[in-house]
C-alpha positions, 0 to 999 in steps of 0.5 A, spaced: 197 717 619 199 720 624 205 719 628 204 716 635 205 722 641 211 722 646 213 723 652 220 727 653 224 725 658 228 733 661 234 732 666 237 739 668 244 737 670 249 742 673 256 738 675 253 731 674 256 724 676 255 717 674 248 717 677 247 721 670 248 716 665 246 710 672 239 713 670 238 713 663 241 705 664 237 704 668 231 706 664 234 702 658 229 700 654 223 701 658 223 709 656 223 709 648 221 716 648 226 722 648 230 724 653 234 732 654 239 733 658 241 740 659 248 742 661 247 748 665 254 751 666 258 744 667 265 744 669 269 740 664 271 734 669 262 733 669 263 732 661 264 726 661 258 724 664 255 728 658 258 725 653 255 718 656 249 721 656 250 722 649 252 714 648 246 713 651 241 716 646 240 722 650 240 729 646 244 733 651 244 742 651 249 746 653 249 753 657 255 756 657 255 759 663 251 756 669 244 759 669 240 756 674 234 750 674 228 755 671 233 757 666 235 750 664 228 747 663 226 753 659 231 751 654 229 744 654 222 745 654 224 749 648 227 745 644 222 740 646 215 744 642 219 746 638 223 738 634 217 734 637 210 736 634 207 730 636 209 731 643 204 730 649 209 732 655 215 733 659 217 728 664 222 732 669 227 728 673 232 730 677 240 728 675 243 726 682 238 720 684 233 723 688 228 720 682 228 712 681 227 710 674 220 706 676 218 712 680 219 716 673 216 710 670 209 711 673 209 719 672 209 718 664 204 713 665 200 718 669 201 723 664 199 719 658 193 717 661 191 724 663 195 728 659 190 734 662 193 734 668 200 737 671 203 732 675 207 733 682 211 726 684 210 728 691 215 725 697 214 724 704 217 728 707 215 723 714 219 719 712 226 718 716 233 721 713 229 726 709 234 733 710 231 738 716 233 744 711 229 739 706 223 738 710 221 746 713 223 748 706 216 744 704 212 745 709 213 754 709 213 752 701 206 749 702 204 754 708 204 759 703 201 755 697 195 752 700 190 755 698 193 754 691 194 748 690 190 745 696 193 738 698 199 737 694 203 734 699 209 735 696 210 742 692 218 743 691 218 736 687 223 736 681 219 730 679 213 732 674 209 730 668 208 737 665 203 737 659 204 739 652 199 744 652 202 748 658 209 748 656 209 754 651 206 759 658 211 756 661 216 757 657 215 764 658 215 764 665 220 769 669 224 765 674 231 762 672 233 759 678 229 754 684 224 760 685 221 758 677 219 751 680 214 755 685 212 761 679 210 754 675 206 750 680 202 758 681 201 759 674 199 753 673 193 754 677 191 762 676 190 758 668 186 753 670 190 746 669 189 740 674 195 739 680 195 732 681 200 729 686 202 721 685 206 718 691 214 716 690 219 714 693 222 718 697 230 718 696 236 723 699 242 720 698 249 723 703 243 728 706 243 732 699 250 733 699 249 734 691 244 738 692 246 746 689 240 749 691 243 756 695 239 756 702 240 764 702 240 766 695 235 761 693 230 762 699 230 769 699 229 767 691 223 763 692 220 767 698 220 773 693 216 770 689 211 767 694 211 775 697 209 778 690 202 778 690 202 781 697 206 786 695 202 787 689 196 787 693 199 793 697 201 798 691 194 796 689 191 798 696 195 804 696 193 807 689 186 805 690 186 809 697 189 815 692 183 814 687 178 814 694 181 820 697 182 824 690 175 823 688 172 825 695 177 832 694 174 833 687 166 832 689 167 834 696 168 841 694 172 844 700 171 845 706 164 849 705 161 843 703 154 841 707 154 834 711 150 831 706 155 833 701 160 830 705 157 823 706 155 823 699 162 825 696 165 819 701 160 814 699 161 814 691 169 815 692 168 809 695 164 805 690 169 807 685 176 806 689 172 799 691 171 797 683 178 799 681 181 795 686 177 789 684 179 790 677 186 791 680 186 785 685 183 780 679 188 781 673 194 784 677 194 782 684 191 775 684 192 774 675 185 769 676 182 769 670 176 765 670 173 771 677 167 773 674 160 774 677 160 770 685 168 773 685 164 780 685 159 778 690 164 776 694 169 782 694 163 786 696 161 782 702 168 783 703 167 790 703 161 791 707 164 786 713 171 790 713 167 796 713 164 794 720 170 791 723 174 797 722 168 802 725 167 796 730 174 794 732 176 802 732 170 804 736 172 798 742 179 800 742 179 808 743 173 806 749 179 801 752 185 806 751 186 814 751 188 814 744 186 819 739 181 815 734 186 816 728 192 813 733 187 808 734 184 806 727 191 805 724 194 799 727 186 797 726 186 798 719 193 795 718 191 787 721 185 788 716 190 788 710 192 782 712 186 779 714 183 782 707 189 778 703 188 772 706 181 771 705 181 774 698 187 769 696 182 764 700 175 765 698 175 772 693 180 770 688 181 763 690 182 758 684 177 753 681 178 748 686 183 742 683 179 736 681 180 729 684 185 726 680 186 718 683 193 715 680 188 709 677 184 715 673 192 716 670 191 711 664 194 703 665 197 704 659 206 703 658 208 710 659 212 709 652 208 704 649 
């Protein structure tokens, strides 16, 4: 007989007070599944908050020294593939009453009924009182992810219902602090699992004074991690045009070398600079797994209309100043990079589209039954 399938409660808490064990009460018989709190770091007058968590049935782990929120959910995700091997997933849920028990509820319900499905309790942040650090947050965060995760209203949620099946990738992920919430939400995608959003409250208690995200130091955290893969995508560029430019030098010949020579050597470094950088910007830049045929296709429709904007816009703007074609060609060649990436992001290497996941899809079952 198989034993029957559990949701894992996970509480990352660094300086909690009463709301900590206020929650696991409020859960009460309601949650009879397992609960994890990870103690990240947490001075010793927060221990006794701890110690009732413990009272409460919750397993509690400790960090000897603070090492931020992604480091504090590997660790439980850890532990929790590791003592449960009829787990289903983790239910995440923040320490300091941003997430309410009912809320919770729901997306352990939504997790037991499609538990292929990442989970995202999505907040509205329209509603009045919600922070303004809180709400540009969001709304860069989503920017940015768009074309990854689609319609996702809310991609800085600390409430989620994570599959058992994506737990041991993302307990390999890098990230230790804030910016691990976003690299999980992006691999996530890049692997192919469906993002679903399910509305909840949306709860700031004293403006988030609790809060210990660090504006600069976890801003700059996360925007790293959005920038990487324009960052990746330029050092691909860059070794590709070393390929294109030294395999024109080799076939060329010199300067000796007949125009048809030139035109020939020009063309066929291309093509070969042109593969190695939709080999590069597949597995390296954009990490997609499932690029095959109509990905290729695109890139090379991409190829061809970049060619003929670079020609055609360098041409247009050395007719309209007295600049030198290369002078004029520069600036030209680097507004398409940008525009190169957006739509390889978008459209080339965009991820499968997210499947239409309604909450009443998610399974009418009790979350804990």
């Amino acid at each position: 007989m198989h034993p029957e399938p559990v949701i894992a409660l996970v509480i990352p808490a660094l300086e909690p007070d009463g709301r900590l064990p206020a929650l696991l009460r409020a859960l009460g018989p309601d949650w009879s599944g397992p609960a994890v709190v990870v103690d990240d770091g947490s001075s010793a007058a927060a221990q006794p908050y701890f110690a009732e968590a413990e009272r409460l049935g919750a397993t509690v782990l400790r960090h000897p020294a603070n090492r931020g929120k992604g480091a504090a959910l590997k660790t439980a995700f850890a532990h929790c593939l590791a003592v449960w091997p009829n787990l289903l997933g983790c239910v995440t849920a923040d320490a300091d009453g941003q997430h309410t028990p009912a809320d919770i509820l729901r997306l352990a319900t939504a997790l037991r009924g499609r538990p292929d499905v990442l989970w995202l309790g999505c907040r509205d942040f329209a509603t009045p009182g919600v922070p303004a650090k809180s709400r540009l947050g969001n709304a860069l965060a989503r920017a940015a992810l768009g074309p990854a995760l689609n319609d996702i209203p809310d991609t800085q949620t600390g409430l989620r219902g994570i599959p058992a099946g994506l737990l041991p990738m993302l307990a390999r992920l890098p990230g230790q602090r804030y910016e691990y919430e976003t690299t999980m939400l992006l691999a996530a995608r890049r692997a192919g699992w469906p993002v679903a959003a399910l509305p909840i409250a949306t709860v700031y208690e004293d403006g988030n004074r609790s809060s210990h995200f660090r504006p600069v130091q976890d801003g700059l955290a996360v925007g790293l991690t959005l920038a990487a893969p324009l960052a990746r995508f330029a050092a691909a560029s860059f070794a590709c045009a070393g390929v294109d430019l030294g395999l024109f030098t080799l076939l060329a010949g010199g300067a000796a070398a007949g125009s048809g020579r030139i035109v020939a050597s020009a063309l066929s470094a291309r093509v070969v600079s042109a593969g190695c950088n939709f080999m590069l910007n597949r597995t390296l830049v954009f990490r997609l797994q499932h690029a095959g045929v109509r990905a290729a296709g695109r890139y090379a429709l991409l190829c061809a209309a970049q060619a003929a904007a670079s020609a055609g816009l360098t041409a247009a703007l050395a007719a309209a100043l007295p600049w030198a074609a290369t002078a004029c060609k520069i600036p030209v060649d680097l507004g398409l990079f940008f525009v190169s990436f957006g739509i390889q992001r978008c459209w080339v290497f965009a991820p499968p589209p997210v499947p239409a996941v309604l909450e009443q899809d998610a399974g009418k079952e009790d979350a804990n039954e």
